[in-house]
N, C-alpha and C positions, 0 to 999 in steps of 0.2 A: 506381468504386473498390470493389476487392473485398477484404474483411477475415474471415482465419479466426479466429475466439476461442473461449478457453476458457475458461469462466467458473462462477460456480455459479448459481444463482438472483437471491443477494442480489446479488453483482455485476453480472448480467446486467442488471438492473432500475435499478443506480446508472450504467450505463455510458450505459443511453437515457436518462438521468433528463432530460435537456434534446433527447432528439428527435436524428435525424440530418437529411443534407441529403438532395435524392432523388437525389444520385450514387452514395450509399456503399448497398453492399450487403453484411450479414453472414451468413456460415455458422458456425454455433455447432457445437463440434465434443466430444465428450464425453470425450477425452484428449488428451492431449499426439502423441500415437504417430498421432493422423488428420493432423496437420497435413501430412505430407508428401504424401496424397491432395489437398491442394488449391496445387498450386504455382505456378498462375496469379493465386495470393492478389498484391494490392498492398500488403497488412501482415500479421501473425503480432501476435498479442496473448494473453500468457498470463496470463491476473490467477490464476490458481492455481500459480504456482512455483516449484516447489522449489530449493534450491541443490546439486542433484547433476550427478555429472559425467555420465551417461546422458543427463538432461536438457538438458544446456547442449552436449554432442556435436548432441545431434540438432536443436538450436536453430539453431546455428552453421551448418549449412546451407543455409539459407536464404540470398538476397542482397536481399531485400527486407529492410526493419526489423520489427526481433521485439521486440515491446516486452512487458515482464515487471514484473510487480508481485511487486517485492524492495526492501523497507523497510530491513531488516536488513540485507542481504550488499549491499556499493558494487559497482561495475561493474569497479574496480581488482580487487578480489579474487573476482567472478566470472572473469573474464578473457577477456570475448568484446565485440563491438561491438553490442553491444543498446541499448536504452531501456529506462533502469530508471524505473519511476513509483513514485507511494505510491499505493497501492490498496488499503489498509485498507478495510475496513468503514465507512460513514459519511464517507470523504473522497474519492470518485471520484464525488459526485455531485455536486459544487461544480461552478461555472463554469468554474477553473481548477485542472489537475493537477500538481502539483510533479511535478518530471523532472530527469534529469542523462543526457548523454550522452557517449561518446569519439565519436565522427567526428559532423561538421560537414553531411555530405551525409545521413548517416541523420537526423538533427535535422529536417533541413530536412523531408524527406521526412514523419516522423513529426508535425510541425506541421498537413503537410495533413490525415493523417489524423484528428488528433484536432479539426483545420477541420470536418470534416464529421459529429464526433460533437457539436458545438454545445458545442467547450469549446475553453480556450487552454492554453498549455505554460508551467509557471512553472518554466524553469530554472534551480535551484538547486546548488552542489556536490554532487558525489559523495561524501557522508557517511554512515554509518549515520542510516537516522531521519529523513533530510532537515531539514527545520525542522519543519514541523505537528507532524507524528507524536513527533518530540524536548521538546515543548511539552505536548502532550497525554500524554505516557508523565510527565512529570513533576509535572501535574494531579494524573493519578491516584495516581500516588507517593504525593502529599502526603495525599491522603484515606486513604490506607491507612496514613500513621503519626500523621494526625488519630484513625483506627479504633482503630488501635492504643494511642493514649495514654488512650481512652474518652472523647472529647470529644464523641462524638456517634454515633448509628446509621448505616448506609449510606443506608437512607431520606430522614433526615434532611438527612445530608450533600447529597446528588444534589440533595434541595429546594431545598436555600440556594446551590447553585451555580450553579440552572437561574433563577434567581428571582434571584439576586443580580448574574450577568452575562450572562444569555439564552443560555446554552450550550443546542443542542438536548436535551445529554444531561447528565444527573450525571456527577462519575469513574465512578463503580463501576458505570454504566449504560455508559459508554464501556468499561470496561475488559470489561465482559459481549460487548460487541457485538465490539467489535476480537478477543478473545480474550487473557485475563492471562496466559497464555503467553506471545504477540506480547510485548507490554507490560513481562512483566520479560524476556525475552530482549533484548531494546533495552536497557534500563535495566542489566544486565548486561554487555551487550557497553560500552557506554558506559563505565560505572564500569571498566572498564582504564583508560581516556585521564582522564576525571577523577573523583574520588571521590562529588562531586556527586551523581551520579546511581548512586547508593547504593541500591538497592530496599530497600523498608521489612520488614523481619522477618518478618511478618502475612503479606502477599504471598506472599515465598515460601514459606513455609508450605504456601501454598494453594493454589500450582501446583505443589507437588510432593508435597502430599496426595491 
């Protein structure tokens, strides 16, 4: 099985985190724009994706599955037949990758491939945020209007949360890693559908300082 990806570093390194099988063979490709030099690929995997129409033209050519690490943008309003993962920083190295797909035969297909990356497909709706990423964006919310009310340092905070429920990371060490961009852009787009998920003042501040 042949896989072209594009990845950065930190992702490259979360995508073998559990080893492949010895069928699957990857070519790491340094843009978006090499993928059509390898069309013998058995999968397309862009975990660097943006949600432009340039990019999702040149996706959409493909007839194998293109699978894209798009948190944010659902499949509905990309409007192509991909595989969208969560491939945040820190969650593609788990056992299992939240996934939502439109066609039933790219699914199938896209199971084996991540078969042979030593991980399984937790399909979920096609939502902004998936589930994790909608859990964790609202973790970190909350340390930032803990931060904000002065109840405690970021230090602090990350302490008692890594210690209090074995999170690998603090919020503010999550929201480092993922990027507080990411993190209120979700919490953003969210707060249209419900108020909830209100980013805390502090925050934004601080991504657009």
């Amino acid at each position: 099985m042949q896989l072209a990806v594009l990845a950065d570093e930190i992702l490259k390194e979360e995508l073998l985190h559990n080893g492949t099988t010895s069928e699957v063979e990857i070519t790491w490709v340094d843009n978006v724009d090499e993928f059509p030099n390898h069309r013998n690929s058995d999968g397309y995997i862009d975990l660097l994706f943006d949600n432009t129409e340039k990019r999702i033209e040149l996706l959409k050519n493909f007839s194998q599955p293109v699978i894209i690490n798009s948190v944010i943008n659902t499949l509905q309003e990309i409007n192509a037949p991909f595989i969208r993962i969560n491939a945040w920083p820190g969650f593609l190295k788990r056992a299992a990758v939240e996934a939502s797909y439109k066609s039933k035969i790219l699914k199938e297909k896209a199971e084996r491939i991540f078969n042979g990356l030593n991980k399984k497909m937790e399909w979920v709706p096609d939502k902004p945020g998936f589930v994790t990423a909608r859990v964790i964006a609202m973790i970190i919310n909350e340390a930032w209007f803990a931060l904000e009310e002065g109840i405690s340092t970021k230090e602090e905070i990350d302490t008692a949360m890594k210690l209090g429920t074995n999170y690998p990371y603090g919020p503010f060490e999550w929201g480092t890693r993922i990027g507080l961009k990411n993190i209120y852009a979700l919490l953003d787009k969210l707060n249209k559908i419900n108020r909830r998920y209100q980013a805390a003042e502090l925050m934004k501040k601080e991504v657009i300082a």
